[in-house]
N, CA and C atoms as a LAMMPS dump frame, in Angstrom:
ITEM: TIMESTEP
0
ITEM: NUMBER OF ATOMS
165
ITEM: BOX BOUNDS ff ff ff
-5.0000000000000000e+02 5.0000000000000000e+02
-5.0000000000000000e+02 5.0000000000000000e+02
-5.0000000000000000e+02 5.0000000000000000e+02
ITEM: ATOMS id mol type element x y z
1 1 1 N 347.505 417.05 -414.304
2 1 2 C 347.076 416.607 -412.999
3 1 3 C 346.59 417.783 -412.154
4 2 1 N 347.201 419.207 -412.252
5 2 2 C 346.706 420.095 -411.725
6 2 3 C 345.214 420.365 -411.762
7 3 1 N 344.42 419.976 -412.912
8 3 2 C 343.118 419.911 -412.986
9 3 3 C 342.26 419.401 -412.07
10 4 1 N 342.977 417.978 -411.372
11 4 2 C 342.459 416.919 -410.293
12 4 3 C 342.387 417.921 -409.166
13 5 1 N 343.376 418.729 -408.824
14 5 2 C 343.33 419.551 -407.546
15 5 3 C 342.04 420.387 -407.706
16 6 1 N 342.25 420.928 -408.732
17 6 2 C 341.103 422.265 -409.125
18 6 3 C 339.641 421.511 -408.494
19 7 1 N 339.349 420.612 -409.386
20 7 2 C 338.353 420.147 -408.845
21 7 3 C 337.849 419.564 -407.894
22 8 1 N 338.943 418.811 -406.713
23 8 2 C 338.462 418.721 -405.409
24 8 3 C 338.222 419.452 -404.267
25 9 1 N 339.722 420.755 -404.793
26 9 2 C 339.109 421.709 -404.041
27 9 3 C 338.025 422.59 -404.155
28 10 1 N 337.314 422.432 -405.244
29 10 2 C 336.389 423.563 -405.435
30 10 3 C 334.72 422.345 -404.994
31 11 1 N 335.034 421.036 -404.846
32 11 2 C 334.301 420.425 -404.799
33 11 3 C 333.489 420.155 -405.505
34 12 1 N 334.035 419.823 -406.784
35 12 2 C 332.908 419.553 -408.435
36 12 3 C 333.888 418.323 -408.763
37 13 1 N 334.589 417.623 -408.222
38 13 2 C 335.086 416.348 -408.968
39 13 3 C 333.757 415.625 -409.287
40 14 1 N 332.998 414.827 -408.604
41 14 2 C 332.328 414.121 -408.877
42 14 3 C 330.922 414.513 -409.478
43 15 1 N 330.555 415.622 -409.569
44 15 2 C 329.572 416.189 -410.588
45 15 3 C 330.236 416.211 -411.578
46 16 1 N 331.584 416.765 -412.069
47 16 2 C 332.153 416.372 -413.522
48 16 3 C 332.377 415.014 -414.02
49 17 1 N 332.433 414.378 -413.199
50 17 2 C 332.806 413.493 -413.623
51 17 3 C 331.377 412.907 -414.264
52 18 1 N 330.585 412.644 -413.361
53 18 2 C 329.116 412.307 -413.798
54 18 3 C 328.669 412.712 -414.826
55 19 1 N 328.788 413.771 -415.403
56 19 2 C 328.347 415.3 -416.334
57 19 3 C 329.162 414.56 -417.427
58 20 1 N 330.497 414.75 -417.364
59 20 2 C 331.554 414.865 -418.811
60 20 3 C 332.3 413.234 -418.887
61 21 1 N 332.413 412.058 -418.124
62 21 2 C 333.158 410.971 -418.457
63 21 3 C 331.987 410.111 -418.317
64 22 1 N 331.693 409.133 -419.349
65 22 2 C 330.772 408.301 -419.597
66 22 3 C 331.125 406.985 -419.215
67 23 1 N 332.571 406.812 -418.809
68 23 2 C 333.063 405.889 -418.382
69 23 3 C 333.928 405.812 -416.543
70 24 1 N 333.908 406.79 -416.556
71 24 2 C 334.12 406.659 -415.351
72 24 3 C 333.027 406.971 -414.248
73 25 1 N 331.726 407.958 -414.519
74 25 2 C 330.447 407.856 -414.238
75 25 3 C 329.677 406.848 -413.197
76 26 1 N 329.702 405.675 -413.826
77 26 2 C 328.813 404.494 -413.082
78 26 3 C 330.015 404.188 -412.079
79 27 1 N 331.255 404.586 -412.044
80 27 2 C 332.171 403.748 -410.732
81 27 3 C 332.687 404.765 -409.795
82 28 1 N 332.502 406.531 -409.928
83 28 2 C 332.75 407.439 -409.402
84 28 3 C 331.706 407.378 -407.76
85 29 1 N 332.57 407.555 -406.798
86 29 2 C 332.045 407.939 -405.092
87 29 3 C 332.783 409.209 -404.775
88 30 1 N 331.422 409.37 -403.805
89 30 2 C 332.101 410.343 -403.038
90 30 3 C 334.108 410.222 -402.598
91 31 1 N 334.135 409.012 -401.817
92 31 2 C 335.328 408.853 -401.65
93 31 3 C 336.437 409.468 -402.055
94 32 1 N 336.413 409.332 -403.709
95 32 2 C 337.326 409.37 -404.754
96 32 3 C 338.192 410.541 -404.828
97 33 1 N 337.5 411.91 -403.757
98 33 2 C 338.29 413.053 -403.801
99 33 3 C 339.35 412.901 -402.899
100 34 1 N 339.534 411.606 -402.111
101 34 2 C 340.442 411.601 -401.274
102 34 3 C 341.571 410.516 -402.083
103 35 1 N 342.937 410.764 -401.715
104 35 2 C 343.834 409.784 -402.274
105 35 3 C 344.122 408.828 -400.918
106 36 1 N 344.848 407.711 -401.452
107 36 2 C 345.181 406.557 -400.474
108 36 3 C 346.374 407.165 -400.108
109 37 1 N 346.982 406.833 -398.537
110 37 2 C 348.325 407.192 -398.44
111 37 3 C 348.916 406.135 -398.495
112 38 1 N 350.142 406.363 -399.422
113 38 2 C 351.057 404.864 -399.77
114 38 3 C 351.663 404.41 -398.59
115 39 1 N 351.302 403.084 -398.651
116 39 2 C 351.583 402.401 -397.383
117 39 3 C 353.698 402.389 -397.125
118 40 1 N 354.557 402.718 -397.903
119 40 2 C 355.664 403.327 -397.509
120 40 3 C 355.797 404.511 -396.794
121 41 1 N 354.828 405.485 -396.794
122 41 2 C 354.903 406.787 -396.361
123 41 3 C 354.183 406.547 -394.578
124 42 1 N 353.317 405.471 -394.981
125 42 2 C 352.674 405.112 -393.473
126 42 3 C 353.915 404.452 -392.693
127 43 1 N 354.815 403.283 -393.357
128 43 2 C 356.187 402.787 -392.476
129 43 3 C 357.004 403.766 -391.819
130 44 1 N 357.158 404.952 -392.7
131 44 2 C 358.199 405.406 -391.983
132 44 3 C 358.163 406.711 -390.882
133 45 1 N 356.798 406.623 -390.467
134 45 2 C 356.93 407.399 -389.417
135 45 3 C 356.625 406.465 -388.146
136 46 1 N 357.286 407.003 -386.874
137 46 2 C 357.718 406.474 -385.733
138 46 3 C 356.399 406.741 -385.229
139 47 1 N 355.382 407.593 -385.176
140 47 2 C 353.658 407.585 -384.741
141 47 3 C 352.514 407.334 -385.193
142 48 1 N 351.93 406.751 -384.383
143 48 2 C 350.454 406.668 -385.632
144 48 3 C 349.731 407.404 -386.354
145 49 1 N 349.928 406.423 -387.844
146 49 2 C 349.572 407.341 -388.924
147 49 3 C 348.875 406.389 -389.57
148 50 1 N 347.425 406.913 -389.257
149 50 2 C 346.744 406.176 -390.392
150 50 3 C 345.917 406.317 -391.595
151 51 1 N 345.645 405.057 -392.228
152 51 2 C 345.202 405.702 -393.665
153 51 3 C 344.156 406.512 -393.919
154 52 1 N 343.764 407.096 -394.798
155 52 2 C 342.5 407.942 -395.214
156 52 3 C 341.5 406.697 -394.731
157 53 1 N 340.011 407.152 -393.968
158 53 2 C 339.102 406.421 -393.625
159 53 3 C 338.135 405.565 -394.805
160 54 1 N 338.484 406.173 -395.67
161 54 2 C 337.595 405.842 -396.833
162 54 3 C 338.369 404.356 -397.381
163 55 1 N 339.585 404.581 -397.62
164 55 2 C 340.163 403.545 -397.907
165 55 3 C 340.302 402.426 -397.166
């Protein structure tokens, strides 16, 4: 999984992906470098916290 980091931070997720997975390719967005925040982690804070915009 450390690989996933490498590549969002360096900002080549989605050119690799395009480049090297033939299957994940046609369904890859921009988006995708961002994760969803699990909606448990959103309950338990007492301020507003909301989700990644993309999602």
């Amino acid at each position: 999984m450390l690989r996933w980091f490498d590549l969002v931070r360096t900002g080549k997720l989605v050119e690799r992906v395009r480049e090297h997975n033939p299957y994940g390719a046609p369904n890859i967005q921009e988006h995708h470098v961002l994760r969803p925040i699990p909606q448990d982690q959103i309950d338990r804070t007492s301020s507003e916290f909301a989700q990644n915009l993309e999602y």
